[in-house]
ROLUM-612159 format. One line per 3 residues: number of its first residue (from 1); their letters; for each residue z, y, x of N, C-alpha, C. Coordinates in nm, 2 decimals. Layout:
% ROLUM-612159
NUM) a) Z:Y:X:Z:Y:X:Z:Y:X  ...
//
This chain:
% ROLUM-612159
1) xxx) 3.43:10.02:14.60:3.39:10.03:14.46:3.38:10.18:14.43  3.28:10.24:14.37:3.23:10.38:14.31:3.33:10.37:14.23  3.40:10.49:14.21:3.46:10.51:14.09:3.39:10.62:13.99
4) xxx) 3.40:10.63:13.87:3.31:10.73:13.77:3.38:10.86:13.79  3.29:10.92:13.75:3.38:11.11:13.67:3.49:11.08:13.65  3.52:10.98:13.56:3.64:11.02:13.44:3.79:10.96:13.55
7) xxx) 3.72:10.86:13.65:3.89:10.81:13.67:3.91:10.90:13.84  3.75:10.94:13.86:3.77:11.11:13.98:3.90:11.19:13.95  3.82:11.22:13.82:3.91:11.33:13.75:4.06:11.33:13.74
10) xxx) 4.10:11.14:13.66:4.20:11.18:13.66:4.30:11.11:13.76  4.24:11.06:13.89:4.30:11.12:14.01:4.36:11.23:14.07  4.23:11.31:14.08:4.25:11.47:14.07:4.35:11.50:13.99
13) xxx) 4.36:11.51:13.91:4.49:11.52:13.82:4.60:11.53:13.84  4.62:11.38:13.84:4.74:11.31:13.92:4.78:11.34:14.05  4.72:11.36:14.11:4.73:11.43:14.27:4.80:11.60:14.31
16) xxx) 4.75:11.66:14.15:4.79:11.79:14.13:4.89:11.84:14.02  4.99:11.72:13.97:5.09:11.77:13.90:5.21:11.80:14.01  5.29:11.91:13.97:5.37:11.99:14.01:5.28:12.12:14.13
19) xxx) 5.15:12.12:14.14:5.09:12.24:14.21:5.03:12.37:14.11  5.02:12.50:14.13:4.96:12.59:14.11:4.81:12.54:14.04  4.75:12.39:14.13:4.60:12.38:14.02:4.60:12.27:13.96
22) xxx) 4.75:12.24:13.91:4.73:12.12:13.80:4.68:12.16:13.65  4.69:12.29:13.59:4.61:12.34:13.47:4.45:12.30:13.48  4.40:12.37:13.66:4.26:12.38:13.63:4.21:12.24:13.64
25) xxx) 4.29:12.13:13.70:4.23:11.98:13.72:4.23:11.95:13.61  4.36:11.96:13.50:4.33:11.93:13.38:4.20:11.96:13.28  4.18:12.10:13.29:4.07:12.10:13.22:3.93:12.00:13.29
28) xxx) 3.93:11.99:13.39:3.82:11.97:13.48:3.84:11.83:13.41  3.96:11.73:13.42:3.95:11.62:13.33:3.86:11.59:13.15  3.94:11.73:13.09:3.92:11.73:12.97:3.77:11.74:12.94
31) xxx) 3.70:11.83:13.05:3.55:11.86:13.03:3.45:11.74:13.11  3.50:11.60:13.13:3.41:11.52:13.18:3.40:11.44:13.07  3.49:11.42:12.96:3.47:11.36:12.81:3.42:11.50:12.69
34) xxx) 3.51:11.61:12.71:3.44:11.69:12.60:3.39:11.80:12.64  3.27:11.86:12.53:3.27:12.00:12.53:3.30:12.08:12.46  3.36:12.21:12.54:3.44:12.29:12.51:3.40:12.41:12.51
37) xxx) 3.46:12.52:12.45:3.45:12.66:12.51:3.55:12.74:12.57  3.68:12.67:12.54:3.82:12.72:12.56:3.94:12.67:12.59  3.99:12.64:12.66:4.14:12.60:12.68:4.22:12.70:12.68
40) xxx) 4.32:12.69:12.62:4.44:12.78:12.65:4.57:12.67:12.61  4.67:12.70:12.75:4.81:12.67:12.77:4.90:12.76:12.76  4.94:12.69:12.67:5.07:12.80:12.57:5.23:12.74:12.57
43) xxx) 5.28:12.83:12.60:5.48:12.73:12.57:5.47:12.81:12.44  5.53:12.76:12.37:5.60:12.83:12.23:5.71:12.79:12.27  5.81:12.93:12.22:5.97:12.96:12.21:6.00:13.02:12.05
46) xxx) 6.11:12.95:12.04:6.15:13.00:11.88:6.22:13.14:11.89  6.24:13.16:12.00:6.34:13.28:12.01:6.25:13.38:12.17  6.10:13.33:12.13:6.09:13.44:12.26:5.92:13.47:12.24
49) xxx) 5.84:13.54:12.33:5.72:13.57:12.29:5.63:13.42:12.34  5.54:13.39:12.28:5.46:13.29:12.34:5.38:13.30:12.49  5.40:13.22:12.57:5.40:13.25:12.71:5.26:13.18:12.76
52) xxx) 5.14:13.24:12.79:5.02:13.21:12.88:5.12:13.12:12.98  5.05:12.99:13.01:5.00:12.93:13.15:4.89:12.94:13.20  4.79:12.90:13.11:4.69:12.92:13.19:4.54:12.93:13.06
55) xxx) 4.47:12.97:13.09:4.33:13.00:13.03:4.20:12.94:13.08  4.12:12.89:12.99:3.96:12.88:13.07:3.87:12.91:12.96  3.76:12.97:13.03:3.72:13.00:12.91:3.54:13.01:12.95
58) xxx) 3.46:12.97:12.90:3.32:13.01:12.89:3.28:13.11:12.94  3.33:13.22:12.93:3.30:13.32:12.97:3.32:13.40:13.06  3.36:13.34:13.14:3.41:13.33:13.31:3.55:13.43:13.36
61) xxx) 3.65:13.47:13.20:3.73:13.49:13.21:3.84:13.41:13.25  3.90:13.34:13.36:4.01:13.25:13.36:4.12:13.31:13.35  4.21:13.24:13.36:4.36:13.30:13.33:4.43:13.37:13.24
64) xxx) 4.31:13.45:13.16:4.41:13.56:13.12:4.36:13.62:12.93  4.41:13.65:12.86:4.37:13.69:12.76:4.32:13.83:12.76  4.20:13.87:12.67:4.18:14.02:12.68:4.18:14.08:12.53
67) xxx) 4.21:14.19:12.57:4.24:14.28:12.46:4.31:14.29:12.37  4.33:14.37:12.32:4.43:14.46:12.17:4.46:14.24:12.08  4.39:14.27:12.04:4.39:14.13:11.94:4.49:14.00:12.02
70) xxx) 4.44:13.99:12.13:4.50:13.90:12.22:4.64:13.88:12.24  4.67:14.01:12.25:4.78:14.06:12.31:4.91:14.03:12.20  4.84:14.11:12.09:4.89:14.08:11.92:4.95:13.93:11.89
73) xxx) 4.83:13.84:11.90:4.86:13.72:11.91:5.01:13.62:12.01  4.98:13.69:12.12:5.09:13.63:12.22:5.22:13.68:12.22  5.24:13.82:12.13:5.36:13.88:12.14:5.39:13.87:12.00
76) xxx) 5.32:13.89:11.90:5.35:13.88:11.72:5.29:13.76:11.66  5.16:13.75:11.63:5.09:13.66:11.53:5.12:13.53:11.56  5.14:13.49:11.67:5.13:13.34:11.71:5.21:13.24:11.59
79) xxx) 5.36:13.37:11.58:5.47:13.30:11.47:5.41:13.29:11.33  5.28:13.26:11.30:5.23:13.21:11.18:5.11:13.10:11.15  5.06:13.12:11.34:4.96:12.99:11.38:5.04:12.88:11.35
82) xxx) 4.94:12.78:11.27:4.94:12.64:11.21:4.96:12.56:11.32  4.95:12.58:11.44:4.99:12.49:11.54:5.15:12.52:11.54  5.19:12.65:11.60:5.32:12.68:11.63:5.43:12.66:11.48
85) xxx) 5.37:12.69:11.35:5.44:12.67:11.22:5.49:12.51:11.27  5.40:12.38:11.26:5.39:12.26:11.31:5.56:12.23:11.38  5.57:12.28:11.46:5.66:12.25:11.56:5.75:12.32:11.54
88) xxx) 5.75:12.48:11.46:5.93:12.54:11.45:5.93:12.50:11.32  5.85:12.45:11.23:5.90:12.39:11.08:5.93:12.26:11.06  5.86:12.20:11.16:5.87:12.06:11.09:5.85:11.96:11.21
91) xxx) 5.88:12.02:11.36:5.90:11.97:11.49:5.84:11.82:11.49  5.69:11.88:11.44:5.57:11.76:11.53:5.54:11.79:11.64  5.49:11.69:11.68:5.45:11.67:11.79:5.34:11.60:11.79
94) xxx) 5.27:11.55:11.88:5.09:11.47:11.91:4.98:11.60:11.94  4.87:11.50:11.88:4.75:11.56:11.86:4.70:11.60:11.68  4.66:11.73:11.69:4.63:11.79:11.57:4.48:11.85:11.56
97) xxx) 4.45:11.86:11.42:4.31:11.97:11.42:4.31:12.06:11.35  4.30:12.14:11.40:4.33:12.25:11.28:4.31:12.27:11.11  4.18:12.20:11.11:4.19:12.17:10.99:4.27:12.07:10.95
100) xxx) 4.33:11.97:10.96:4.40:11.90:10.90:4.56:11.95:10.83  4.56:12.07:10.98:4.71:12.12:10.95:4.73:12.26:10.91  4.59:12.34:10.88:4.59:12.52:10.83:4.63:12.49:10.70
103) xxx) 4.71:12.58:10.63:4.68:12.61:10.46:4.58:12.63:10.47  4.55:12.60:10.28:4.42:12.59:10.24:4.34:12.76:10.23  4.42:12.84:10.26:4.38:13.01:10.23:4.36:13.06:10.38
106) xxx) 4.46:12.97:10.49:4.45:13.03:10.61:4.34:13.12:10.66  4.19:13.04:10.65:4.07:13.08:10.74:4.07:13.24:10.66  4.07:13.23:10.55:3.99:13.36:10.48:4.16:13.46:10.44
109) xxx) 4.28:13.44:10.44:4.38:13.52:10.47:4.34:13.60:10.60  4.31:13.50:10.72:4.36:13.59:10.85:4.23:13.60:10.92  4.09:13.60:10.86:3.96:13.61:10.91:3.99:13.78:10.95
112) xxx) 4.05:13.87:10.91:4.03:14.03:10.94:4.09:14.03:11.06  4.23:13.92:11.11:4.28:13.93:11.21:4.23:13.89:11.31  4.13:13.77:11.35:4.11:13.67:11.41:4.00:13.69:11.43
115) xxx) 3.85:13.77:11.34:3.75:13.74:11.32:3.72:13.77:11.47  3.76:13.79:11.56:3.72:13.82:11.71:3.67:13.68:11.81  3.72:13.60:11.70:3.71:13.46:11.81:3.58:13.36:11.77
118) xxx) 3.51:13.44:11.69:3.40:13.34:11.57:3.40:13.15:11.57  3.56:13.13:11.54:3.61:13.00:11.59:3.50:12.90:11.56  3.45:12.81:11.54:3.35:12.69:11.51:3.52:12.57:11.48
121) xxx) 3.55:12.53:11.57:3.64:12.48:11.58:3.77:12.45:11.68  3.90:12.42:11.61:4.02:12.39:11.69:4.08:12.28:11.70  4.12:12.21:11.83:4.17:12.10:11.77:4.31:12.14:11.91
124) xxx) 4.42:12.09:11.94:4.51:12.08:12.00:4.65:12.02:12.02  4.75:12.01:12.09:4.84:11.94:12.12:4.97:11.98:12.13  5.06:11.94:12.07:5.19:11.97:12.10:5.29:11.87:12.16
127) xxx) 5.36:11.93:12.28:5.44:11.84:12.33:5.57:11.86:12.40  5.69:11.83:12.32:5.83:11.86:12.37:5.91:11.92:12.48  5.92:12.03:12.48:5.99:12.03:12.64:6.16:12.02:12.59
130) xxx) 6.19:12.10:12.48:6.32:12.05:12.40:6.34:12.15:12.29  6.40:12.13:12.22:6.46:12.19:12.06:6.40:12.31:12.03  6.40:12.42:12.16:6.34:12.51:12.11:6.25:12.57:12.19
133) xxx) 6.17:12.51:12.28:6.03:12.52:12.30:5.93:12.39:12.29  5.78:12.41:12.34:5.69:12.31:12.34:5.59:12.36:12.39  5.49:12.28:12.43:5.41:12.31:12.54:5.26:12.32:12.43
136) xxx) 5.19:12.39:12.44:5.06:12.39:12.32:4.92:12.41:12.41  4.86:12.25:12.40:4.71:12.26:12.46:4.59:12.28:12.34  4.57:12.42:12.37:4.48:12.49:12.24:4.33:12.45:12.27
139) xxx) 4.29:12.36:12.25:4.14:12.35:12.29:3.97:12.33:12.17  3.90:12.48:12.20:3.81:12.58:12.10:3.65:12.53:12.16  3.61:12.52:12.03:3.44:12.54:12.01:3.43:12.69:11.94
142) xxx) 3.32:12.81:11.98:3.29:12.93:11.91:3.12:12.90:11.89  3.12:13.01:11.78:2.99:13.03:11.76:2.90:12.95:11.75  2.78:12.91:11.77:2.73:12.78:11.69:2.68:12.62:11.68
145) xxx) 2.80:12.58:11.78:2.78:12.48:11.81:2.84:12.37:11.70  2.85:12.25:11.70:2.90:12.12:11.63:3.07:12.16:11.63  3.18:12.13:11.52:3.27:12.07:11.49:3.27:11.94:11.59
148) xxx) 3.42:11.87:11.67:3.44:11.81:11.73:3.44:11.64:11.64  3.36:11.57:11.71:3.36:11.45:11.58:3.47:11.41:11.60  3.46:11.29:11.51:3.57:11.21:11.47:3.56:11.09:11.61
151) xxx) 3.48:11.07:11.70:3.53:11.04:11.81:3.59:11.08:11.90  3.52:11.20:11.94:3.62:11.31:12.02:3.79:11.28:11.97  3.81:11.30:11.86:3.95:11.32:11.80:4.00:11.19:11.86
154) xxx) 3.92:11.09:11.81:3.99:10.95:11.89:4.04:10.93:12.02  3.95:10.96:12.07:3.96:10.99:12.21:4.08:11.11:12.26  4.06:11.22:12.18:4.18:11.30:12.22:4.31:11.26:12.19
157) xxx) 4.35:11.14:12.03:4.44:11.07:12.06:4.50:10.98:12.15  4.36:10.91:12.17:4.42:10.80:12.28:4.48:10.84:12.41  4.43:11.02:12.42:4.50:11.05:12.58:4.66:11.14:12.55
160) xxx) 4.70:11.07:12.41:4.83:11.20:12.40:4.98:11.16:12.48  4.99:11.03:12.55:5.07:10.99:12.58:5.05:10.99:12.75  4.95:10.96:12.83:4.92:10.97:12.93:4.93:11.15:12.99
163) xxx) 4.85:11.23:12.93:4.85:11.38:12.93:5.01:11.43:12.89  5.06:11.39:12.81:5.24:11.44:12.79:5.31:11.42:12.91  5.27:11.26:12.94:5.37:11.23:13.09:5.35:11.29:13.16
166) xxx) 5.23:11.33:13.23:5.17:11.42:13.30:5.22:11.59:13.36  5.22:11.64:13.17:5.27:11.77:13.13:5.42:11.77:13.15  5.48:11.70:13.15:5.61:11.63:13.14:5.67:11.67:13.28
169) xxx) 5.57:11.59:13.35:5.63:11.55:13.52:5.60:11.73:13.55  5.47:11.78:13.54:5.45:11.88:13.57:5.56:12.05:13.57  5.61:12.07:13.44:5.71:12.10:13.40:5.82:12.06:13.51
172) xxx) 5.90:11.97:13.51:5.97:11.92:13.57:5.98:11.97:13.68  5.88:11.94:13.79:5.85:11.99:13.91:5.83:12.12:13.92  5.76:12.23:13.86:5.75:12.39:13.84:5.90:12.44:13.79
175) xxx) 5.96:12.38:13.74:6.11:12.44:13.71:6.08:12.56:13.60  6.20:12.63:13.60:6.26:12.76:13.49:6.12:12.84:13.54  6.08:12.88:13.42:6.01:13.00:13.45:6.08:13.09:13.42
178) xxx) 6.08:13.25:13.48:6.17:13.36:13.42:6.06:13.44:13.38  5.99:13.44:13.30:5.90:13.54:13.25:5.89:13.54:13.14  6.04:13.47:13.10:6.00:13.44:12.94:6.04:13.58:12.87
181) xxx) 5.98:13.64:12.80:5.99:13.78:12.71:6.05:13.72:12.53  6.23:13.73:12.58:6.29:13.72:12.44:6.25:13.83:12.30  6.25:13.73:12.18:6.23:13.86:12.06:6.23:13.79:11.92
184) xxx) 6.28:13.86:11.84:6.29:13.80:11.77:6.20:13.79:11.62  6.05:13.77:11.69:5.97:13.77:11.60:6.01:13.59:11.50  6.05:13.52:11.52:6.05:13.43:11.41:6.14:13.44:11.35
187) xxx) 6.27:13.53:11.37:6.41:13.52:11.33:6.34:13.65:11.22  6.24:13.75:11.23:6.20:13.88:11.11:6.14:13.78:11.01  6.03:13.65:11.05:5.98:13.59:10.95:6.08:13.55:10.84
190) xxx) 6.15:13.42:10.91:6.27:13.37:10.83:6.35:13.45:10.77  6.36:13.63:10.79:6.46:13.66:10.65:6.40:13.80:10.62  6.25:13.75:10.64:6.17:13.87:10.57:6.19:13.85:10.35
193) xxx) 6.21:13.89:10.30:6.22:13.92:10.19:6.41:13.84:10.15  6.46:13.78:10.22:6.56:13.67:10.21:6.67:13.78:10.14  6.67:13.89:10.15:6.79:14.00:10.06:6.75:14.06:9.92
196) xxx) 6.64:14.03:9.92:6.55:14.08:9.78:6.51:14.02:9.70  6.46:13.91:9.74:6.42:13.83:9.63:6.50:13.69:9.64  6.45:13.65:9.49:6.52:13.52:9.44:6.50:13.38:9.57
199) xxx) 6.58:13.28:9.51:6.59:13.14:9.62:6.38:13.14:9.62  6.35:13.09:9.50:6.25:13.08:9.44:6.13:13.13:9.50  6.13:13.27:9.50:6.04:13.40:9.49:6.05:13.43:9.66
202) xxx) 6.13:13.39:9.71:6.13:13.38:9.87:6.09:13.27:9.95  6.07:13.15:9.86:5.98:13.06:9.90:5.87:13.07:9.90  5.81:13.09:9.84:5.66:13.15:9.79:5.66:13.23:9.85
205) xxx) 5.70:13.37:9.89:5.70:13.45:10.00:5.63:13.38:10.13  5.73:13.29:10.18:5.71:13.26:10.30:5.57:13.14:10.29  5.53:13.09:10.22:5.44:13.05:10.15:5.32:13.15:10.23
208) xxx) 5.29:13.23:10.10:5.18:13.34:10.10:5.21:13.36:10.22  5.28:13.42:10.30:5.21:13.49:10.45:5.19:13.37:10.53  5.22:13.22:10.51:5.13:13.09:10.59:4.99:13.08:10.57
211) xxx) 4.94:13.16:10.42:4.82:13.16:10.36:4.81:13.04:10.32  4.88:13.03:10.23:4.89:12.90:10.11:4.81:12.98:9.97  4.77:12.90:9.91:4.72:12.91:9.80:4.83:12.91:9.68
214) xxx) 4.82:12.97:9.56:4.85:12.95:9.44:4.90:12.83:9.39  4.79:12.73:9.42:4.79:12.60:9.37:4.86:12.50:9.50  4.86:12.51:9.61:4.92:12.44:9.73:5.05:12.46:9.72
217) xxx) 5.12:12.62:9.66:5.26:12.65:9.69:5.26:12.54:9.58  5.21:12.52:9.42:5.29:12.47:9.34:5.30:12.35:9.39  5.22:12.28:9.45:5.23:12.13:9.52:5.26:12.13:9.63
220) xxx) 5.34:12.21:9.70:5.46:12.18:9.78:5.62:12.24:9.74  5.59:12.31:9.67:5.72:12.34:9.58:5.76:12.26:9.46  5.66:12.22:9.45:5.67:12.06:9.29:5.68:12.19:9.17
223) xxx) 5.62:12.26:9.16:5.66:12.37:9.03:5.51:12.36:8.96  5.44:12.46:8.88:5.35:12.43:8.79:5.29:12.57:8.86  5.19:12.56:8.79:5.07:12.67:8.88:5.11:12.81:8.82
226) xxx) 5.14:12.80:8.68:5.15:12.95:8.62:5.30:13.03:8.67  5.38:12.92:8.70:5.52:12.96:8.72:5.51:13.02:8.87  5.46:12.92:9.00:5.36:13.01:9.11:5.37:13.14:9.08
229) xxx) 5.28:13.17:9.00:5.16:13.29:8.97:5.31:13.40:8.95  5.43:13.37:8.83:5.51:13.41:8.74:5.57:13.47:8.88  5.64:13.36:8.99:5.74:13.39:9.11:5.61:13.52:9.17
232) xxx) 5.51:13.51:9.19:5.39:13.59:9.26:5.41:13.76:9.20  5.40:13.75:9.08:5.40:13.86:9.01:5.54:13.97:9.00  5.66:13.85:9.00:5.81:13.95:9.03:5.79:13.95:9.23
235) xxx) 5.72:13.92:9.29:5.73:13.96:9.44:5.66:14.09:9.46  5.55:14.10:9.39:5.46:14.23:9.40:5.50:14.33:9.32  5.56:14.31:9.22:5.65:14.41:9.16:5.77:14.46:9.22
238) xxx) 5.86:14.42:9.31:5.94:14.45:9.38:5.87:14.48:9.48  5.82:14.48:9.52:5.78:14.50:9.72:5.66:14.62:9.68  5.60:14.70:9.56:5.51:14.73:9.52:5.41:14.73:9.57
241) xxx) 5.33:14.61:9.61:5.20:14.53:9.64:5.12:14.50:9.52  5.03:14.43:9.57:4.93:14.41:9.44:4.84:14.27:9.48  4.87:14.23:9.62:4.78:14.09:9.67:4.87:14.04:9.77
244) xxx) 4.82:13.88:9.78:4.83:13.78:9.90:4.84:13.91:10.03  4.72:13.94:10.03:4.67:14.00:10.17:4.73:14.16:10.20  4.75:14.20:10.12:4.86:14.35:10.14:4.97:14.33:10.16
247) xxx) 5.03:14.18:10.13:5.18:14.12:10.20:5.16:14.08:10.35  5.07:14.03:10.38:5.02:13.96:10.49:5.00:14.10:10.58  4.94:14.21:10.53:4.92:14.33:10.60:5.08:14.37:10.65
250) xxx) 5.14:14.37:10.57:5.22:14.44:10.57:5.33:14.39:10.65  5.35:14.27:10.70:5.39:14.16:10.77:5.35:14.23:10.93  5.27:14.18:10.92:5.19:14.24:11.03:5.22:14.33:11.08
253) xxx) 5.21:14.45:10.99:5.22:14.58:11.04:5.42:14.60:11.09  5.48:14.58:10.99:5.62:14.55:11.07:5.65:14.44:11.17  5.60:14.33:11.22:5.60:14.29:11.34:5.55:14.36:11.39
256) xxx) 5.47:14.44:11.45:5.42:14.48:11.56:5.49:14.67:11.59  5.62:14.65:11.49:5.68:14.78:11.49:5.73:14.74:11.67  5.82:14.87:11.72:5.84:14.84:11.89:5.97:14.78:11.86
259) xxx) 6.08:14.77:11.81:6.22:14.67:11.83:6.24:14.59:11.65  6.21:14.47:11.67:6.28:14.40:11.54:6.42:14.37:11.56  6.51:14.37:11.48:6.65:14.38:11.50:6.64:14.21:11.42
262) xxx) 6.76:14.15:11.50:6.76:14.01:11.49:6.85:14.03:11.35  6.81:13.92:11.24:6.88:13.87:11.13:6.88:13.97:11.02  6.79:14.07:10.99:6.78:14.21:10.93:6.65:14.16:10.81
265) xxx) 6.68:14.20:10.67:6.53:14.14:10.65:6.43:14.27:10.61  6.33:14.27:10.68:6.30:14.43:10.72:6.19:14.45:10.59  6.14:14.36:10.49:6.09:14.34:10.32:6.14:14.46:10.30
268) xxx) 6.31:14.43:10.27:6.44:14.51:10.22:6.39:14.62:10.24  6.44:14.67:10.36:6.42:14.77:10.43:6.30:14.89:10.42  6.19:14.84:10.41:6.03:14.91:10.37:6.05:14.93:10.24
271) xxx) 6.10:14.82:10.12:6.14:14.91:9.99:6.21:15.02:10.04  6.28:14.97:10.02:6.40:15.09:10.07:6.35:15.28:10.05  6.29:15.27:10.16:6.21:15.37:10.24:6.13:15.44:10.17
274) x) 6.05:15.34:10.04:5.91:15.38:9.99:5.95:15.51:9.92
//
C-alpha cells in the first residue's frame, strides 16, 4: 500500500524523535498540511533568557536568529510576548493565535519594536515541560499572503496532543540542556513600579506595558473607564511620563540595561535618579 505525504512525514517524524533532526522532520511534517514562512522553537524559562532550538525560515536562514532586534527579543522582549505572558500568567497550555490572545493595543504599542518582521500572521503552541519552563512552537505568515483559516486552526488543534507526545518523548531523550542563560528579566517586570505606586495604579501598570487598552484594563480590572484613566494619570505623574508608549519605552530601555538585580523595582529607581 502507497502511503501519502502526510503519514511519510509523520513516520519520518516518529523515527527521529530523540535525534539532532527531529525539529527539521517536524517542520517537514507541519509544511505537508501548511503554509508557512517560519518556525521557530523556543523553551521559555521564568527565571532565564528564552532559549532557540531550532529555526526555519523562508529565507534560507535555518537555525538561527539575525540581528540587533532578534537578539533583543530572546534575551529581553520575549517577557511581554502574548504567547510567553500565556504560560507565566495564567499557565496555558494548547494551541493559540495570536490574535485571539494579544491585547487589544498590542500590534500598534510594539509595531516600533517588531516592525522588522512585517507579521501577516501568528498562530502557535505551548507545551509543558514543568512549572517553570514550556516548550513554544512559534509558527509565522509575513508580508502578503492570507491569515491562516479557520481550517488550518482546526487542524493545528487536532495535532496538539499527538505533536506534545512527541515533543515530550523528544525532550526526554535529549536531556538537560546547559545553555540555559539565567536572568532576571521577568522577576524586573513583576516589581517594576511595585515600591511606588498604589495596589491599584500598579495594576494598570503592568496592564499598559502588556498593551492593554484604557477600556480592556477597566474590563479586566471590573473598574469604570474614567477611574482607568484617573489610576493612568497618578502613574504618569509620578514616573514623569506623558503616554502608554513612553512607559513601554522606558521598560525597554531598562531591560536591556547589562545586570538587572533580582527583586529591585528599577520604576523606583529611574525616579529616583531624574
Amino acid at each position: 500500500m502507497k502511503l501519502d505525504k502526510y503519514s511519510l512525514a509523520l513516520i519520518e517524524l516518529t523515527q527521529h524523535v530523540g535525534t539532532e533532526h527531529f525539529y527539521s522532520k517536524l517542520k517537514d511534517f507541519f509544511k505537508v498540511t501548511f503554509d508557512f514562512d517560519e518556525l521557530l522553537i523556543l523553551q521559555f524559562h521564568k527565571s532565564a533568557d528564552a532559549q532557540l532550538h531550532y529555526r526555519y525560515g523562508n529565507d534560507g536562514k535555518k537555525n538561527r536568529l539575525y540581528g540587533e532586534e532578534s537578539w533583543r527579543y530572546l534575551t529581553r522582549l520575549y517577557v511581554l510576548d502574548p504567547f510567553y505572558r500565556l504560560f507565566a500568567d495564567k499557565g496555558k497550555y494548547g494551541f493559540y493565535s495570536l490574535d485571539e490572545i494579544a491585547p487589544d493595543e498590542f500590534s500598534s504599542s510594539y509595531s516600533s519594536y517588531f516592525n522588522f518582521l512585517s507579521l501577516t500572521d501568528e498562530v502557535g503552541y505551548l507545551f509543558p515541560i514543568d512549572d517553570d519552563n514550556c516548550l513554544h512552537l512559534d509558527i509565522s505568515r509575513f508580508g502578503n499572503t492570507d491569515k491562516f483559516s479557520s481550517t488550518d486552526k482546526t487542524k493545528f488543534k487536532q495535532l496538539v496532543t499527538p505533536i506534545q507526545n512527541l515533543c515530550n518523548s523528544h525532550l526526554a531523550m535529549m536531556g538537560e540542556n546547559s545553555e540555559i542563560t539565567h536572568s532576571n528579566v521577568e522577576n524586573a517586570l513583576l516589581n517594576f513600579g511595585k515600591d511606588m505606586l498604589t495596589k491599584k495604579e500598579y495594576q494598570v501598570c503592568q496592564l499598559l506595558l502588556q498593551g492593554h487598552s484604557t477600556k480592556a484594563i477597566g474590563t479586566i480590572m471590573s473598574i469604570g473607564y474614567e477611574t482607568v484613566k484617573m489610576h493612568k494619570k497618578n502613574i504618569y505623574g509620578k514616573t514623569f511620563l506623558s503616554s502608554q508608549s513612553e512607559l513601554l519605552a522606558l521598560f525597554i530601555d531598562i531591560l536591556q540595561s547589562d545586570s538587572l538585580e533580582k527583586d529591585v523595582d528599577h520604576l523606583s529607581i529611574h525616579v529616583e535618579e531624574q
